[in-house]
Backbone as a ProteinNet text record, in pm:
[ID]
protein_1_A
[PRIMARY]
XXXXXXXXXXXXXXXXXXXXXXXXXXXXXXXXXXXXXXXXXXXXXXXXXXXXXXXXXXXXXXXXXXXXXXXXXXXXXXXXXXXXXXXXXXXXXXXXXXXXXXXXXXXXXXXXXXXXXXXXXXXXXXXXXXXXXXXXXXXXXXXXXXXXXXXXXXXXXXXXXXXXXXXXXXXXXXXXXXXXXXXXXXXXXXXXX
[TERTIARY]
-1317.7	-1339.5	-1249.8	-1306.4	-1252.3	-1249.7	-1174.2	-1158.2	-1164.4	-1299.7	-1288.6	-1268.5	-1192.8	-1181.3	-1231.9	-1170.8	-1143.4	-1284.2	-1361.1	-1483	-1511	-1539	-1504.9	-1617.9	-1601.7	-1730.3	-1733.9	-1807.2	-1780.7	-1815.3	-1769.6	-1840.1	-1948.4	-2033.3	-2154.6	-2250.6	-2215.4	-2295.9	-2302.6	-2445.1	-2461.3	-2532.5	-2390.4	-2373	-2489.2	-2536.8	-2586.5	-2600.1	-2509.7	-2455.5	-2548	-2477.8	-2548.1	-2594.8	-2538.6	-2571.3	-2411.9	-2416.3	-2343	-2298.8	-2175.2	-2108.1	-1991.2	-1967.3	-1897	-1762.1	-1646.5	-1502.8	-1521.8	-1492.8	-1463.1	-1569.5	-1666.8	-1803.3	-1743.4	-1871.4	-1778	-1924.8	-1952	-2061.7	-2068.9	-2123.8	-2103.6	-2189.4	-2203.1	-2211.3	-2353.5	-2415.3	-2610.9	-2614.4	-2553	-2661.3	-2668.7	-2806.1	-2807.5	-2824.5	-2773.9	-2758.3	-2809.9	-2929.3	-2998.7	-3001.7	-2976.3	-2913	-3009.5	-2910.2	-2984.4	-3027.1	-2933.8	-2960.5	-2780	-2802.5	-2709.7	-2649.7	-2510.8	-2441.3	-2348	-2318.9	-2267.3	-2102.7	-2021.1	-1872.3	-1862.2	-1776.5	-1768.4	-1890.4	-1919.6	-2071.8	-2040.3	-2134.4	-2093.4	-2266.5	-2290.7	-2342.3	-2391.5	-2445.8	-2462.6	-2497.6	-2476.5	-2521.9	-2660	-2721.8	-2869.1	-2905.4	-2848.7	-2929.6	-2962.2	-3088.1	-3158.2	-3136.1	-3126.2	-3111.6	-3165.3	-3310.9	-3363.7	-3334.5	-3407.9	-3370	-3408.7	-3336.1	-3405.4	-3374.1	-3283.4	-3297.9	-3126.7	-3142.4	-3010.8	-2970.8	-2830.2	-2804.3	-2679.3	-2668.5	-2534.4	-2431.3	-2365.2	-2190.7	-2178.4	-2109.9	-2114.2	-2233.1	-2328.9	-2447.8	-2386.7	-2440.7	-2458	-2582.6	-2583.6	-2709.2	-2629.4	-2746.1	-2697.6	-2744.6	-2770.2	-2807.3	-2972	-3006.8	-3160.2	-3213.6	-3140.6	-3287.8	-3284.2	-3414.6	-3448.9	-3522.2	-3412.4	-3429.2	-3530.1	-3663.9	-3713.8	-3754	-3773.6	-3801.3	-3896.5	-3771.1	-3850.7	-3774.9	-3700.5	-3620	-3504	-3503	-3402.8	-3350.7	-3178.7	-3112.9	-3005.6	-2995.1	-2904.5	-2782.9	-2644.1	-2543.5	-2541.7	-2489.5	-2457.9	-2558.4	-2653.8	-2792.6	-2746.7	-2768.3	-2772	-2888.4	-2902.6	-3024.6	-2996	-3091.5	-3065.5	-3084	-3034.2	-3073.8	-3218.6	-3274.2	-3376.6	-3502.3	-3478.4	-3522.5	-3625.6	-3748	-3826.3	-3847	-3835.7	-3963	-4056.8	-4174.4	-4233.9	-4261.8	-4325.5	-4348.9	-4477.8	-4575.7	-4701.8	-4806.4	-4880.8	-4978.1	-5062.4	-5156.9	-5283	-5225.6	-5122.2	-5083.7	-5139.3	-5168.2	-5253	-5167.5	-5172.7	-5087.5	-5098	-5274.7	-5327.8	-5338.7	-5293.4	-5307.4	-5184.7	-5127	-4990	-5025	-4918.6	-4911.6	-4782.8	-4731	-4579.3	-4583.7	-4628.2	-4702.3	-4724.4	-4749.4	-4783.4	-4690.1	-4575.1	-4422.1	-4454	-4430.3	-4392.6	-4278	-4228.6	-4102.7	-4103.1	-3981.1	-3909	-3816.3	-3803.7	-3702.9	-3653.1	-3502.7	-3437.4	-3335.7	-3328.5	-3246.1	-3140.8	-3004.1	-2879.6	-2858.7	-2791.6	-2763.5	-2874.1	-2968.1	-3071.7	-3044.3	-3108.7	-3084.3	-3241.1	-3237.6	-3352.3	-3307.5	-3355.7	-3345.4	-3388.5	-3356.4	-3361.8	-3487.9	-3568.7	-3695.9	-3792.6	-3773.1	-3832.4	-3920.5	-4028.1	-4095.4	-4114.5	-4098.6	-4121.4	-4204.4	-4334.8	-4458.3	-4405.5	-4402.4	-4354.9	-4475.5	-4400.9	-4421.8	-4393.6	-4289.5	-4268.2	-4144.8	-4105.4	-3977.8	-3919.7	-3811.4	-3749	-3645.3	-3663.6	-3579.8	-3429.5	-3356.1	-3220.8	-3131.8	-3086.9	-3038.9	-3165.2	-3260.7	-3406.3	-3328	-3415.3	-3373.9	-3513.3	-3493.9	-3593	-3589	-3688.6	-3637	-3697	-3597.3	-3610.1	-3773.7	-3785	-3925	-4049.9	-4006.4	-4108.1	-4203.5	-4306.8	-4367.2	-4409.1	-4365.6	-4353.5	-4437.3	-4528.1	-4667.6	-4690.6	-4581.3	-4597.3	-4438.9	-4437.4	-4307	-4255.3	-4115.1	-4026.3	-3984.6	-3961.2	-3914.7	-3738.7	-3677.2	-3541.9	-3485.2	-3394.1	-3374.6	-3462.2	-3534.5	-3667.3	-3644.1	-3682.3	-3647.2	-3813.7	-3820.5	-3919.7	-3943.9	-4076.2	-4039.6	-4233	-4258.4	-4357.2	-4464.1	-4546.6	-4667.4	-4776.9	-4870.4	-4763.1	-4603.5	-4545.5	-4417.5	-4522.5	-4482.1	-4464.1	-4323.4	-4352.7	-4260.8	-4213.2	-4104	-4069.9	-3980	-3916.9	-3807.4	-3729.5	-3632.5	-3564.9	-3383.2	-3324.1	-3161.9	-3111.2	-2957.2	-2870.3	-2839.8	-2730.9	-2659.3	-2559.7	-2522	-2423.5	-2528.9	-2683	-2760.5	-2799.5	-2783	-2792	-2925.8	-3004.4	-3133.7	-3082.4	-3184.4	-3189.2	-3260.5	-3213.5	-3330	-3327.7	-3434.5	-3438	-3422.7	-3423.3	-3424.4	-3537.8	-3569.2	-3710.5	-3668.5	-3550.7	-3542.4	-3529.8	-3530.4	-3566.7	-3434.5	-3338.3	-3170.2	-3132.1	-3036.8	-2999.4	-2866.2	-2789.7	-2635.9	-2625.7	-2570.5	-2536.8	-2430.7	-2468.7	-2393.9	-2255.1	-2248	-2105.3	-2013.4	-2044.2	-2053.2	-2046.7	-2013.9	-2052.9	-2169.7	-2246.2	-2321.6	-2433	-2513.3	-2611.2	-2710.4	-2861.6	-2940.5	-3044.2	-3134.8	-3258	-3417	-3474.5	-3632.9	-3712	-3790.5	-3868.4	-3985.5	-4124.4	-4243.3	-4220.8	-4206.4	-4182.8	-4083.1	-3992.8	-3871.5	-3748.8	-3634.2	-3519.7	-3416.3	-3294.3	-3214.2	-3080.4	-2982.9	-2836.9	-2795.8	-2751.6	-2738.5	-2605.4
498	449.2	329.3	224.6	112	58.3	-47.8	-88.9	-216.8	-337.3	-465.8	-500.3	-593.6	-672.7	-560.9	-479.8	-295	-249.1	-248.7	-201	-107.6	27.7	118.5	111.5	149.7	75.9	236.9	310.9	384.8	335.2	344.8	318.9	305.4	436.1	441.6	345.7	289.2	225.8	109.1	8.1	-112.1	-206.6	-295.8	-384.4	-533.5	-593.8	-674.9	-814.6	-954.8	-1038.7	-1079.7	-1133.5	-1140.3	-1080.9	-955.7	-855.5	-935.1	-826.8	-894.8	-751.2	-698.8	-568.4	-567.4	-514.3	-531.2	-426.9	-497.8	-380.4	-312.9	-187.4	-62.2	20.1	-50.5	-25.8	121.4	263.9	305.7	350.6	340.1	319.2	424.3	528.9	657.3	618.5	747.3	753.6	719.8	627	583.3	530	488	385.8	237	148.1	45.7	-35.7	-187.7	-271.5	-373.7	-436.7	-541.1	-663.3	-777.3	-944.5	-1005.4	-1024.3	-1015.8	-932.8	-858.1	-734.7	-736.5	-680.7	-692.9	-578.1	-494.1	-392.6	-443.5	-395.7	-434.6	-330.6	-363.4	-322.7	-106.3	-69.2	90.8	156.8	157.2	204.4	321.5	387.5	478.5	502.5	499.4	460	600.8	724.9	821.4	793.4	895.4	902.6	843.4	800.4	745.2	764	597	476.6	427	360	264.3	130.5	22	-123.8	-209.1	-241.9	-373.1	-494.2	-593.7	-732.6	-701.6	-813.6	-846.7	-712.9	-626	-500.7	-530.6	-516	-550	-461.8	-368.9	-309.1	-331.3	-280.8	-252.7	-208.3	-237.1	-154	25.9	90.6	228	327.7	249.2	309.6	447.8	539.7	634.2	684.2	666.9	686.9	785.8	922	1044.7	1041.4	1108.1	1108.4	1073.3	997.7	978.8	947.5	812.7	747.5	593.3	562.2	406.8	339.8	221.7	111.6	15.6	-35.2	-146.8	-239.6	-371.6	-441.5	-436.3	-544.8	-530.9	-419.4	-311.3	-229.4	-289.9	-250	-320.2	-193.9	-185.4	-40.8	-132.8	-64.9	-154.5	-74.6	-69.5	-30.8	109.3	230.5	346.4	462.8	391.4	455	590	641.3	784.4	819.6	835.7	873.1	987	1073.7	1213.4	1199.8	1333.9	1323.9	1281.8	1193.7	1270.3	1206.6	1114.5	1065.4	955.6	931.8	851.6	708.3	586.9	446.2	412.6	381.6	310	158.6	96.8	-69.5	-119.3	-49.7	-64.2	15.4	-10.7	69.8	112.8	32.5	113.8	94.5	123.5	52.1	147.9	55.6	20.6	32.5	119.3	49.8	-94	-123.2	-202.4	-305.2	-340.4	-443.5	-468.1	-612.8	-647.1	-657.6	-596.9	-650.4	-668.6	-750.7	-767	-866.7	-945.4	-1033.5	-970.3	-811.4	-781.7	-673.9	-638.6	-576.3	-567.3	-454.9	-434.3	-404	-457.5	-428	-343	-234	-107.4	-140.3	-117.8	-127.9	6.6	53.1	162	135.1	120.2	87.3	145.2	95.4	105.5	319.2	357.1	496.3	602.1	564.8	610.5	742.1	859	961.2	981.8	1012.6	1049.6	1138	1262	1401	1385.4	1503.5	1537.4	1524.5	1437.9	1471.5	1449	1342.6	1285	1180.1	1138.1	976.2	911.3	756.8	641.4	570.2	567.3	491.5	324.5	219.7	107.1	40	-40.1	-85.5	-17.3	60.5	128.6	67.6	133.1	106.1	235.1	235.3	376.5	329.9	381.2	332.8	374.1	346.1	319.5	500.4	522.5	716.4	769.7	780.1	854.8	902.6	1063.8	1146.3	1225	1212.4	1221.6	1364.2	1448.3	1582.1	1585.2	1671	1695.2	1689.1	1671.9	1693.6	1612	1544.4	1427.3	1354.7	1305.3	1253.4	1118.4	991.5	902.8	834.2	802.9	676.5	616.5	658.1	529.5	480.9	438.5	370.5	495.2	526.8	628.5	549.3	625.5	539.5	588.7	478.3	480.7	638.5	717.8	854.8	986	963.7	1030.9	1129.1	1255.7	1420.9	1385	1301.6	1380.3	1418.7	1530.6	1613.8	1629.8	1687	1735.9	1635.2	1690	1560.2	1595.9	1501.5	1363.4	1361.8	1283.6	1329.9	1317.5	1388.3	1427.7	1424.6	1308.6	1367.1	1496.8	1548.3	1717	1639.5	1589.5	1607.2	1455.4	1450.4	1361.6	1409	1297	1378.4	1247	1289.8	1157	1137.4	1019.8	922.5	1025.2	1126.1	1217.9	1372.1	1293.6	1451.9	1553	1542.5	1662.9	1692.9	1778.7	1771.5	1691.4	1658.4	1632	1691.9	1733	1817.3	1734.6	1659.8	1578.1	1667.4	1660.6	1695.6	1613.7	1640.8	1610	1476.6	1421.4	1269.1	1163.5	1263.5	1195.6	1167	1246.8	1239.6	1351.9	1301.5	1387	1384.7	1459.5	1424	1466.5	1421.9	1481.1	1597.7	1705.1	1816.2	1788.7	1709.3	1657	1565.5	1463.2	1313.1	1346.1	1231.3	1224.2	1101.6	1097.2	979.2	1060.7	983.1	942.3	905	1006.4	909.2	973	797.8	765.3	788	867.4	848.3	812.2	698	630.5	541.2	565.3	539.1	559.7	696.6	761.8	689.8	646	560.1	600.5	629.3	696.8	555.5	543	471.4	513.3	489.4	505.5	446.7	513.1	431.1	426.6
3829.4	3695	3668.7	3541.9	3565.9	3445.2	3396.6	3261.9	3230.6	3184.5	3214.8	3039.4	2996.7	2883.7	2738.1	2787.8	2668.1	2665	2787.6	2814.2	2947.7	2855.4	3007.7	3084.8	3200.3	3293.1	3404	3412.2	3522.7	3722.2	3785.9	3890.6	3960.5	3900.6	3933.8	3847.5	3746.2	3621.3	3702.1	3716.8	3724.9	3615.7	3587.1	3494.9	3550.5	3523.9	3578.7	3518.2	3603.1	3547.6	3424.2	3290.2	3204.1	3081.5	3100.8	3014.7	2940.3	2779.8	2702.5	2630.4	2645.6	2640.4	2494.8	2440.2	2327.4	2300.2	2290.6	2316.7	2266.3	2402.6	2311.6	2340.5	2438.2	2470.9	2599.4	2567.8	2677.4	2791	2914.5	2986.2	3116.8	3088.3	3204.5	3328.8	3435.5	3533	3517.1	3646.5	3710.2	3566.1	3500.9	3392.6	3411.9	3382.9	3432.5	3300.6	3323.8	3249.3	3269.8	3233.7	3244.6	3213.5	3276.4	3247.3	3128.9	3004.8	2867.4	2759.9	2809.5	2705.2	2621.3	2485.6	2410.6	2347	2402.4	2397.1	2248.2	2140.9	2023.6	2100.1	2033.2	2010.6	1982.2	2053.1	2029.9	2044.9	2137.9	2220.8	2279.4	2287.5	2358.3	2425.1	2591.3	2661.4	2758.6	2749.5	2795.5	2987.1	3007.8	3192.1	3192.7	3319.9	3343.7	3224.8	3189.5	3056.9	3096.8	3092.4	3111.2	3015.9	3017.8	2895.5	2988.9	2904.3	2981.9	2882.9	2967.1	2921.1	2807.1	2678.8	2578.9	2452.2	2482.1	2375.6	2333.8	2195.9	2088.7	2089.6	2051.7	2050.1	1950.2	1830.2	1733.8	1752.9	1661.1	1707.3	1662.4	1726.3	1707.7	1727.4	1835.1	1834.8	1991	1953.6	2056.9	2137.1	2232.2	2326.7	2423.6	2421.1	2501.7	2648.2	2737.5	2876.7	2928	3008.2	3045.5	2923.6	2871.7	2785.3	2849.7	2783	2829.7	2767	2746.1	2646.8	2690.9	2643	2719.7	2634.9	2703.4	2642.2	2453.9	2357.9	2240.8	2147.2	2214.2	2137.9	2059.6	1960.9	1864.3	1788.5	1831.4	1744.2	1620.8	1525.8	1457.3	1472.1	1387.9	1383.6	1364.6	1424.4	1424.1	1438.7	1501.4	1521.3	1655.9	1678.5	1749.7	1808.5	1964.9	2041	2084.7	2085.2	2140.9	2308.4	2363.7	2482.3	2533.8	2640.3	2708.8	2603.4	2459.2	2397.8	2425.6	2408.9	2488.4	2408.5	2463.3	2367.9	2489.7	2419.5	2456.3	2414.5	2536.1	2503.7	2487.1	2521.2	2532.4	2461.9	2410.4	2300.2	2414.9	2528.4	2619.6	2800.9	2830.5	2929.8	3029.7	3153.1	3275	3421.7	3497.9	3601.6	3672.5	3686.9	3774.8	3640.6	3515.6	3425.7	3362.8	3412.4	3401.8	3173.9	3113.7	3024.6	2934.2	3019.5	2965.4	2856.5	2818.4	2699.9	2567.6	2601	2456.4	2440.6	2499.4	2444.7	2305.4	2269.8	2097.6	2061.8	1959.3	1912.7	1862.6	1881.1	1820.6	1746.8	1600	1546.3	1448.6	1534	1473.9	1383.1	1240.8	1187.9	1149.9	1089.8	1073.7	1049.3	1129.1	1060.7	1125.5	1158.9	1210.5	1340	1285.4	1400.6	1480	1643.7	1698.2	1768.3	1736.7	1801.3	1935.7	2023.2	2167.7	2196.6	2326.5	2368.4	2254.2	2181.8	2096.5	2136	2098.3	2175.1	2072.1	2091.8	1979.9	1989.9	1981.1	2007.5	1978.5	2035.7	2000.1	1897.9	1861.5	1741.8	1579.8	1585.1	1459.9	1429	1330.8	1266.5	1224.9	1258	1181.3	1077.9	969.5	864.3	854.1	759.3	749.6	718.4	812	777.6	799.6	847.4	911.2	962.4	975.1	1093.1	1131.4	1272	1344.5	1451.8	1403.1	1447.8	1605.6	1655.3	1869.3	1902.8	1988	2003	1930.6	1861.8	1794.3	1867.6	1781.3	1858.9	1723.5	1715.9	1619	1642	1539	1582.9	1461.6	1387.6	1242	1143	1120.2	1068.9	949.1	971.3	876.7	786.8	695.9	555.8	574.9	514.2	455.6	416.4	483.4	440	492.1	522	589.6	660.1	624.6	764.8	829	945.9	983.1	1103.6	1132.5	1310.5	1278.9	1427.7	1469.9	1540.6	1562.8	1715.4	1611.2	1560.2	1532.1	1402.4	1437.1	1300.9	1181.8	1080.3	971.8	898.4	743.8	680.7	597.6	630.9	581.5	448.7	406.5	322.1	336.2	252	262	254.4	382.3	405	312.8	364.5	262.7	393.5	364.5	460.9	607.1	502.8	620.1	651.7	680.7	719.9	652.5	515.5	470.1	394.7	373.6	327	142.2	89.4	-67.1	-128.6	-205.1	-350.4	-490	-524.1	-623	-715.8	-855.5	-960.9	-1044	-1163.9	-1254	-1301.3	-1264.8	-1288.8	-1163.7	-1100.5	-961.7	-889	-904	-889.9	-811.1	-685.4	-550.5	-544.1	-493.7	-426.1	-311.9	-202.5	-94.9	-128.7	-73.4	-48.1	-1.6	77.6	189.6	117.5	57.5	-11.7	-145.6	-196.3	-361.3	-359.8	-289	-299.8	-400.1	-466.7	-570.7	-453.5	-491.9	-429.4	-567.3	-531.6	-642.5	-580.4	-629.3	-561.6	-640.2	-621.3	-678.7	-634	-661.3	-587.4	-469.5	-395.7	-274.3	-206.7	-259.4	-178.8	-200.8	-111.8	-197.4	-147.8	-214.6	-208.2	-258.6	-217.6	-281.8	-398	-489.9	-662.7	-623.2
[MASK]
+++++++++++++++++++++++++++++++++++++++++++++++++++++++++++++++++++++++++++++++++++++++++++++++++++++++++++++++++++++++++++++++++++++++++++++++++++++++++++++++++++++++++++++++++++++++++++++++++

């Protein structure tokens, strides 16, 4: 094990010139790193990861064991991948029909949880504190705050910022259980007051 410019690097991990790693970044055993791809600051980098070219990656994001990033994936800051968690890049893909041209972008936004053995049909968006239950199967864009699970997901409920389910009240007013945060629901949208 080895330590380059406050970026832990394990031995077995191949870094590959070009890639762009951020202090504090920490990178376990068989995971690979692809020239052009963008690791944000305090990472934490699970066993056989996959990061292809071209996928952003935020600061404080956690990625658990055997997932893979491909082209078009976009995580923002403090986003969380479960183990074993799947994306896809391609809506009808072909072995014998090259279609690297039509990559869709994934975008997981800030806070964002994806449960264990979950799949992300590309081209969605997962919104900001979504949580995305194990076993999912995602084929349409989550809203901001969002509990949702099942093939295909379904939304169940809405959590706050630190996980916790919400129970509106008749004015449309939540608190996190954990937190003192305020949350607002309004035309099916919740937000932090």
């Amino acid at each position: 094990m080895y330590k380059i410019k406050n970026v832990f690097i394990h031995p077995s991990a191949i870094i590959d010139e070009g890639a762009i790693i951020g202090a504090g970044t920490r990178i376990w055993h068989f995971s690979h790193l692809m020239p052009g791809c963008h690791v944000g600051t305090n990472c934490n980098i699970g066993q056989n990861v996959f990061i292809d070219n071209n996928v952003s990656i935020g600061n404080g994001v956690k990625i658990q064991n055997n997932v893979s990033l491909y082209n078009g994936v976009i995580l923002e800051d403090d986003v969380f991948l479960g183990p074993s968690m799947v994306f896809t890049n391609v809506i009808n893909p072909r072995s014998f029909i090259e279609r690297k041209n039509e990559f869709k972008t994934t975008l997981v936004q800030k806070g964002a949880t994806i449960g264990a053995n979950a799949t992300i049909v590309c081209g969605v968006s997962i919104g900001k504190y979504a949580l995305v239950g194990a076993g999912s199967v995602v084929t349409t864009n989550v809203k901001d705050f969002a509990l949702v699970y099942g093939n295909p997901a379904r939304q169940q409920g809405w959590v706050s910022k630190n996980a916790y389910p919400l129970v509106f009240n008749d004015k449309g007013e939540a608190w996190c259980e954990q937190g003192q945060e305020k949350y607002i629901l309004e035309a099916d949208q919740v937000r932090m007051s």
